[in-house]
Phi, psi and omega in degrees: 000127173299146187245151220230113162301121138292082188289011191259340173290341211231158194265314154343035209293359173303286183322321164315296203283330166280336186287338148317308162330305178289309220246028186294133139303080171299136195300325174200133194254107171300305202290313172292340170288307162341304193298303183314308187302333198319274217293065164242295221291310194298340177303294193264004177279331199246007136285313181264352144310310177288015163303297191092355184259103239213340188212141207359100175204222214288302188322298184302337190264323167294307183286306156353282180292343162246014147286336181303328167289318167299333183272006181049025182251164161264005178224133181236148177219096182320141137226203167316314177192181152291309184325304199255031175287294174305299173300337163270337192300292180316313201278333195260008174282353225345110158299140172233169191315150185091346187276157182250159182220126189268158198194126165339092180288355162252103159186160160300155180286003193249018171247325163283315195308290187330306172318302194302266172031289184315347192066023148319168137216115159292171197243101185282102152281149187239136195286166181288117179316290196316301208298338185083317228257184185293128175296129154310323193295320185303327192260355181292315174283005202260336181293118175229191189317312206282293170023082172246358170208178185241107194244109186291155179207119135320022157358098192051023170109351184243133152328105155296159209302071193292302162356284202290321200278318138020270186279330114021260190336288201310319193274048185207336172081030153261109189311126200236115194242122174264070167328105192238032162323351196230347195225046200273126186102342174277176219231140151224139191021030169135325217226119190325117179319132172125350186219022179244330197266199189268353157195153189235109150268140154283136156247156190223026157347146173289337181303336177314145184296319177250117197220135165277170130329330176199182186301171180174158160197183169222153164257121156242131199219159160250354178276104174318320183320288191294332184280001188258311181299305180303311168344302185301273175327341186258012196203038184060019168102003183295130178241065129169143194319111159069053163216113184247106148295320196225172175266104199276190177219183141299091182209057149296111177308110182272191216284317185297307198289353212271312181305304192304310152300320152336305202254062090315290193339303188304000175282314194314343179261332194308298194297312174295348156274345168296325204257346144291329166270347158259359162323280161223072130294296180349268178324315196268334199265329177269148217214354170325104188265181196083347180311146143261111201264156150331156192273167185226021173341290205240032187303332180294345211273280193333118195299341189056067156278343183240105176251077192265138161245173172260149174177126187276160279326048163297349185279306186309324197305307177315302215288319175288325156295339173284349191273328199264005170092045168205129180266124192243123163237205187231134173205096010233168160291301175252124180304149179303312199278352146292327182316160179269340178290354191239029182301315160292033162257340178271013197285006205200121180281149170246096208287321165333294210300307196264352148315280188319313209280315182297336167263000193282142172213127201258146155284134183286133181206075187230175187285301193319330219287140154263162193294312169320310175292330204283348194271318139341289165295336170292283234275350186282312171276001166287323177264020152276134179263129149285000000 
C-alpha cells in the first residue's frame, strides 16, 4: 500500500521532488491494475502454450462466447483491435464510397480514420455539454441522401442517448454502429452496452476498462448475418480453408489475449463498481470551485473509463498535481477537425466540441486506486488557488 505524503506541510524542496518522485500517483499503473490476475493469467498462459494451438481456437471461442453472454447479444467476434472492430463493421454493411456516417465530433480520431480508410465520409455532429456526447437534437438536420449510418461513441464510459437516437435511425433506415472502446459493462436503461445499436466495437487495448496484455477487440451483434461476414472478412475473406468470398484483411483476436481476458472478465463489473465508488467520491467530495463535474444522469450505469471534468485553468490544475505528486491527464486536447491530417472536416467550427476540449481534464480513476489515495486527491485538488 502506498503511504500518501502531505506534500504541501513541508518545506524542503529537494525532499518533495524526491518524495514525489517515489511516491506519485500515476494517472494509470498498468502493472497494479494487473497484478491481482497474474498467477490466473500465468496458470493458463502456460497451458495453452503446451496446447501447441496459438490462432482462433478454444481461447478465442470461449471468450467469444461468454463476452457475448456478458453483452447481452448473441454474436461476440474477437479480431485485432478496436480500429478494426469498426473498419469491419463498415466493410461488412457495404457501404460504398461516399456514403456517409454521421459522427460525434468530441471523439479520438480513431473513431474517424476507419471511415475515411473506406472512402466513407464522415458528418461531424457536436455533443450535448452536459453529457460531453453526441446530441440527439443534432442529428436530424445533418441526414441526407447519402447518409447510411449513425456512429454513437460511448465516450469516457457513458452511453449515449441510445432512445432517441434509435428511433432517428429507424425513421430514416439507417444503421446505427457503437463505438464502445470506453465503455465496456456500462448499462443504458437496465441494458448492456454491446446489445443495443446494431453492431458495437470494443477495443480491448490494455488502458480499457476489460483490457488484454496487448492489442485486441471485438464485434458485438444480434445480426447473424452480419456476424457470419465479419467471421469471414477478419481472416482474409474466408468462408472455409483456401474459399475466399470477400476481400477480407487480417485482424484477429489471437489466442494469449483471448486467455488473458477470459480470466479478466468474471472481474469486470466488480473493478466497474469500484470505479463508481470513486466517480462518487469525486463528485461529492471536491469542493474545487469552477469544476464542472460529468453528468450524473446515469452515475450508477457509466463504466467511468474516464472521469473528466471541466476546469477553466486546466494547464495550472495539471502543473499543481504534479508538484503534490498526482499525475492529471487530458482526453483529448485536439478535436479530430482540428488534427492536421483531417483538415477537411475542419473546414466549419465546432464551437461546443472546442470549448470542452480547451477545458477538459481527466483524474486518475482505475481499479489500482486505493481509497487513501482518492483522498489525497480530493484534499489536493481542493486546496488549489489559482
Amino acid at each position: 500500500e502506498k503511504v500518501i505524503f502531505s506534500f504541501r506541510k513541508r518545506q524542503d524542496k529537494n525532499i518533495v521532488a524526491a518524495l514525489i518522485d517515489l511516491y506519485m500517483i500515476p494517472f494509470l499503473d498498468l502493472k497494479q491494475v494487473n497484478q491481482p490476475y497474474l498467477t490466473k493469467i500465468q496458470q493458463v498462459l502456460q497451458a495453452l502454450v503446451g496446447r501447441g494451438q496459438y490462432i482462433l481456437n478454444d481461447e478465442v471461442k470461449t471468450f467469444e462466447k461468454h463476452f457475448a453472454a456478458y453483452c447481452e447479444c448473441d454474436h461476440a467476434i474477437g479480431v485485432g483491435n478496436g480500429y478494426d472492430a469498426l473498419k469491419l463493421i463498415f466493410k461488412a454493411y457495404g457501404f460504398k464510397q461516399s456514403d456517409e456516417i454521421i459522427v460525434p465530433a468530441n471523439t479520438y480520431i480513431a473513431s474517424i480514420l476507419p471511415i475515411l480508410e473506406l472512402g466513407l465520409v464522415p458528418i461531424l455532429v457536436e455533443p450535448d455539454l452536459d453529457t460531453m456526447l453526441m446530441d440527439p437534437a443534432k442529428i436530424e438536420p445533418l441526414i441526407g441522401a447519402k447518409t447510411r449510418a449513425i456512429l454513437t461513441v460511448d465516450l469516457y464510459g457513458k452511453s449515449c442517448a441510445m432512445k432517441e437516437i434509435l428511433a432517428i435511425a429507424h425513421q430514416h433506415q439507417l444503421k446505427v454502429v457503437t463505438d464502445a472502446a470506453q465503455a465496456h459493462g456500462a448499462l443504458y436503461q437496465g441494458r448492456k452496452v454491446g446489445g443495443i445499436a446494431d453492431a458495437t466495437a470494443f477495443s480491448f487495448y490494455p488502458t480499457k476498462n476489460l483490457g488484454a496484455m496487448g492489442d485486441g477487440g471485438a464485434v458485438t451483434t444480434n445480426d447473424v448475418s452480419l456476424a457470419n461476414t465479419i467471421r469471414s472478412l477478419r481472416n482474409y475473406g474466408a468462408i472455409s480453408r483456401n474459399q475466399h468470398k470477400y476481400l477480407g484483411l487480417n485482424s484477429r483476436l489471437d489466442e494469449i489475449q483471448a486467455a488473458i481476458l477470459q480470466v479478466k472478465l468474471p472481474f469486470l463489473d466488480s473493478t466497474n463498481e469500484h470505479r463508481r465508488k470513486i466517480a462518487r467520491r469525486y463528485i461529492a467530495e471536491i469542493t474545487l470551485k469552477n469544476v464542472v463535474f460529468p453528468s450524473q444522469d446515469t452515475l450508477l450505469e457509466d463504466a467511468w473509463h474516464l472521469f473528466a471534468i471541466r476546469y477553466p485553468h486546466r494547464d495550472q490544475l495539471i502543473q499543481h498535481g504534479l508538484t503534490q505528486g498526482i499525475e492529471l491527464d487530458v482526453h483529448y486536447p485536439v478535436p479530430p477537425h482540428q488534427q492536421p491530417c483531417l483538415k477537411e472536416l475542419g473546414q466549419v467550427p465546432f464551437p461546443i466540441t472546442e470549448k470542452m476540449c480547451k477545458e477538459l481534464v481527466s483524474l486518475p480513476l482505475n481499479g489500482a486506486l486505493s481509497d487513501e489515495e482518492v483522498t489525497y486527491i480530493i484534499e489536493t485538488l481542493n486546496h488549489f488557488r489559482v
